[in-house]
Every structure is written in C-alpha cells, then in structure tokens.
N, C-alpha and C positions, 0 to 999 in steps of 0.2 A: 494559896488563896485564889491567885490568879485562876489555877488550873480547874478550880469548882466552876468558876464562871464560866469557864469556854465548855465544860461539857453541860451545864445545864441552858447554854445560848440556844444550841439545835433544838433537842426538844420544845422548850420556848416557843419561836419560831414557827416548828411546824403545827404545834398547838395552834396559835394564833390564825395562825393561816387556814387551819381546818375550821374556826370556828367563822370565822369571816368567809370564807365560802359559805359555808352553810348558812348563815344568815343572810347571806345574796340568793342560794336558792331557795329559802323561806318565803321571802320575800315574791319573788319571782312566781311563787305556786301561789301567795293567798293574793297579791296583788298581778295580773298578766298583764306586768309592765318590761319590756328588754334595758339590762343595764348596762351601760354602757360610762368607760373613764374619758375623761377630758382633760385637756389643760388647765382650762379657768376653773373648772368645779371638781371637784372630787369627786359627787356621783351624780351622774344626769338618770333621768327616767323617760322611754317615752313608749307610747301605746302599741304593743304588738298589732303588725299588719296580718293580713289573711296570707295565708300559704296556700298555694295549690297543691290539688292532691300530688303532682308530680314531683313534686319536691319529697315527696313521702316514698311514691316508688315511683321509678324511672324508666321502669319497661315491663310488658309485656308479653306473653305469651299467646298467642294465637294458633288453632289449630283449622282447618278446613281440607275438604274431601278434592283431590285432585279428578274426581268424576265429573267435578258440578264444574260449568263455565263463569259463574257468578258467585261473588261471596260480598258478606256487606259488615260491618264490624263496626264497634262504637268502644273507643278507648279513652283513657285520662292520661297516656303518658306521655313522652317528648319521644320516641321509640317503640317498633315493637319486635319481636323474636318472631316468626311464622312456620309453622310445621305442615307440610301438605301431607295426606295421609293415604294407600291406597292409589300409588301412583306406578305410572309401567316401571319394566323389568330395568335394569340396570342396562342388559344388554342392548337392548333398544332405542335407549335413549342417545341422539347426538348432542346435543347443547342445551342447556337451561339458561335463561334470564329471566328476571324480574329485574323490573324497573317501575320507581316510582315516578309517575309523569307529570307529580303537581310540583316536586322539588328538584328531578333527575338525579334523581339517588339510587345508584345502580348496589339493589343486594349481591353478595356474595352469595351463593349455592354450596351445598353438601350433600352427601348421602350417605348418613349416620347408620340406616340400615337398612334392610331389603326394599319395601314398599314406603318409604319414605326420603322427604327430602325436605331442608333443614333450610332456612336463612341465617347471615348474621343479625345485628341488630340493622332495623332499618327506621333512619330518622324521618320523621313526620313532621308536617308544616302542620300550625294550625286551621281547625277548620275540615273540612274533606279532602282527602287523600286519595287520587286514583293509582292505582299499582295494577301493570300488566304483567302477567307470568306467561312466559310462552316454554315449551318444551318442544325440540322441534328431535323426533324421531328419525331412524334410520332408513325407514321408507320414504321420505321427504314427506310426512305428514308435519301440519305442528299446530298443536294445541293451545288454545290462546285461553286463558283465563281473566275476568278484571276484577278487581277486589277494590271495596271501598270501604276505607275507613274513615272513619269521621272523629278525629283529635280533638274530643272535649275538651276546654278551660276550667274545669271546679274546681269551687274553693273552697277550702275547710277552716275553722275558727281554731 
C-alpha cells in the first residue's frame, strides 16, 4: 500500500505545480501586475514598471560609408556593432582606431573582409556619443571620420 502512495506522490506534485504556475501566469496576462513571494505574505502584487526598449534589445548594428567624413545615427541601445563599408585596400592600411570620446571606450577593429571593416560591440553613454575613426595609411595619410550617435532612453509599456 505504502508503495501506491510514493508512485502517485510525483505525478501529484508535478500536477500541482503545473496548475499553480499557470494560474500565476493567468493572472499575470489579464491582470499586468509582477508577483512576487515574501515572508510575511504568501503573495504580494505590485504594478509593473516601464521597460526600456533596451532591455528588449541590447545592440545594434550600424553600417556607414568609409567615403563620407561624417555620419550621425539615432539608437535605443546600451551598445552598438559598426560596419564601415567601402573602405581602402587591406594593403594600405597601417592602423585603425576608433575611439568613443564622450566615454573612452576604445573599439576593437577587424577585417572580416575585403572592403570592409568591423567593430566589437561599443558601449554608449546616454545621450550623444561622439566616436572618431581614424585609419591612418601607409603613405602617412590618415583619415579622420566623426560619427555621432545619439543613445535614445524609450520606453515601452
């Protein structure tokens, strides 16, 4: 007899469990309140906050023309990825930087492939972001780029 009990305990259990979840996110979708357990009470409720959009996504992709000496860019995220496109030959190039100068947050560089060249993710302050990219060539030229992004705050329900 004992051993009826201990195999119908589990299923039980996870029964239980499945239906009390689901009636906490029932609850959750017709009421948009966050639940939360305590000590003193068993279950509190209190009114979900605004989320920023960044909290939804977290980065960016950006692309701009290694031609142009200027670029200007309007983002939502805490980071972004930057692709320049259209940029000189491999062989000519001695050193790339970019540097953000409102945070000094120096990107990493890549050259993922011919005419192209890549950042890592580069963190952003709120607000405007100035970021210079220099490329400085093997004829002792160098190319100065400034790119402005501007780290929107929006917030979603």
């Amino acid at each position: 007899m004992k051993r009826r009990y201990k195999i119908l305990l589990l299923p039980t259990f996870v029964l239980l469990t499945v239906s009390a979840y689901s009636t906490f996110a029932l609850l959750a979708k017709e009421n948009p309140l966050s639940i939360s357990m305590t000590k003193k009470t068993i279950l509190t409720a209190a009114p979900i906050k605004k989320r920023n959009v960044a909290s939804v996504q977290s980065e960016q992709t950006l692309k701009f023309d290694c031609t142009k000496e200027t670029h200007s860019a309007k983002v939502y995220t805490p980071q972004v990825f930057i692709k320049f496109e259209n940029c000189p030959a491999v062989a000519t190039i001695q050193q790339l930087k970019l540097l953000n100068e409102t945070n000094k947050y120096a990107a990493q560089m890549f050259r993922p492939q011919r005419n192209l060249i890549a950042t890592d993710y580069i963190q952003l302050s709120k607000g405007e972001n100035i970021l210079k990219f220099e490329i400085s060539l093997n004829d002792k030229q160098k190319k100065t780029q400034i790119i402005k992004i501007d780290r929107q705050n929006a917030e979603i329900q």
